[in-house]
N, C-alpha and C positions, 0 to 999 in steps of 0.2 A: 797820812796824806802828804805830811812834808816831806817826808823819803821818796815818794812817788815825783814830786815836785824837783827835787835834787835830782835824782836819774833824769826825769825826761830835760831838765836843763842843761847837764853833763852828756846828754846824747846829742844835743841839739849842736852844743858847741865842739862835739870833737871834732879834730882837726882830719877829715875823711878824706881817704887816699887812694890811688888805684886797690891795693888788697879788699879795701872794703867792697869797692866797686864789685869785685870777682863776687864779693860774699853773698853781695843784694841778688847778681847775676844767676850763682845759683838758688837761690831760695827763691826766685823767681820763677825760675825755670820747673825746678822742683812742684812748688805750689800749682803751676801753670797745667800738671797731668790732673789735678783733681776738680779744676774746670772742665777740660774734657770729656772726663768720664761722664760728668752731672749731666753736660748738652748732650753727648753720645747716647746717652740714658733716657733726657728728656725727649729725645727725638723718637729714641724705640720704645719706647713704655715699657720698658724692662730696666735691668740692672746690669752693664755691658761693659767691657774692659776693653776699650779700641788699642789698636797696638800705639798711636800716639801717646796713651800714657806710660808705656813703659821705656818708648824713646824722650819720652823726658824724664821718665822715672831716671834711665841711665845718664842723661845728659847731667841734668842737675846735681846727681850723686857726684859726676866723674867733675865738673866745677865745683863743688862743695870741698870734693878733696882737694883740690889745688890748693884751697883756701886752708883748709884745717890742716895742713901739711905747715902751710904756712906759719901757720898759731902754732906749734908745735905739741898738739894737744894728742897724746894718744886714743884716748877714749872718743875722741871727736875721729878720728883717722879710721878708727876702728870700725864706728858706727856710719862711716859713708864706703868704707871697703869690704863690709860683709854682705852689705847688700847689691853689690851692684853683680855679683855671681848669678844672683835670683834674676834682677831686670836680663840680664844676658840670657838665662836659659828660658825666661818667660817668652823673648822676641824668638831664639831658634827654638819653641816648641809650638810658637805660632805660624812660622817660616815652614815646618813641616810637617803641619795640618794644613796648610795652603797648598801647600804642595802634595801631600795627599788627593785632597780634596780635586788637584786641578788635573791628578792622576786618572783616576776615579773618574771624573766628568770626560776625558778622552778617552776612555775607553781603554788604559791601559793596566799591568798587569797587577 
């Protein structure tokens, strides 16, 4: 418990600066697609993946990296730039099933 008590006193007081800011920013943002989903979800009585989460999935990854570039953390760099290839082909494979779909509904070919 005392070690728990030293970190959160040591957090309390570090000297918090624009980078951090970015950091909270993304982790924010980030966190802010799995709100979504829940109410997108809880609205349709199913389990729904609106494209809002994957424009924050990418937003937050691509702030995340700022930060972890920052840090100069490879493994941290690594793990916000592998995934943001997925967020990307997830919105253009949504982008043209819309676009299917609004094919289709016109009547075209």
């Amino acid at each position: 418990m005392h070690m728990l008590m030293d970190w959160l006193m040591a957090t309390v007081r570090h000297p918090y600066d624009m980078w951090d800011a970015i950091g909270f920013l993304g982790a924010a943002v980030f966190g802010a697609r799995f709100i979504i989903q829940w109410l997108k979800s809880e609205m349709e009585g199913r389990s729904v993946i609106p494209i809002a989460f994957w424009y924050c999935s990418l937003a937050g990854a691509l702030i995340n990296l700022v930060y972890v570039i920052h840090l100069r953390s490879l493994p941290l760099v690594l793990g916000n730039v592998l995934p943001l290839f997925i967020y990307g082909r997830n919105l253009y494979l949504t982008y043209r099933e819309r676009g299917r779909l609004a094919e289709a509904a016109s009547g075209g070919p």
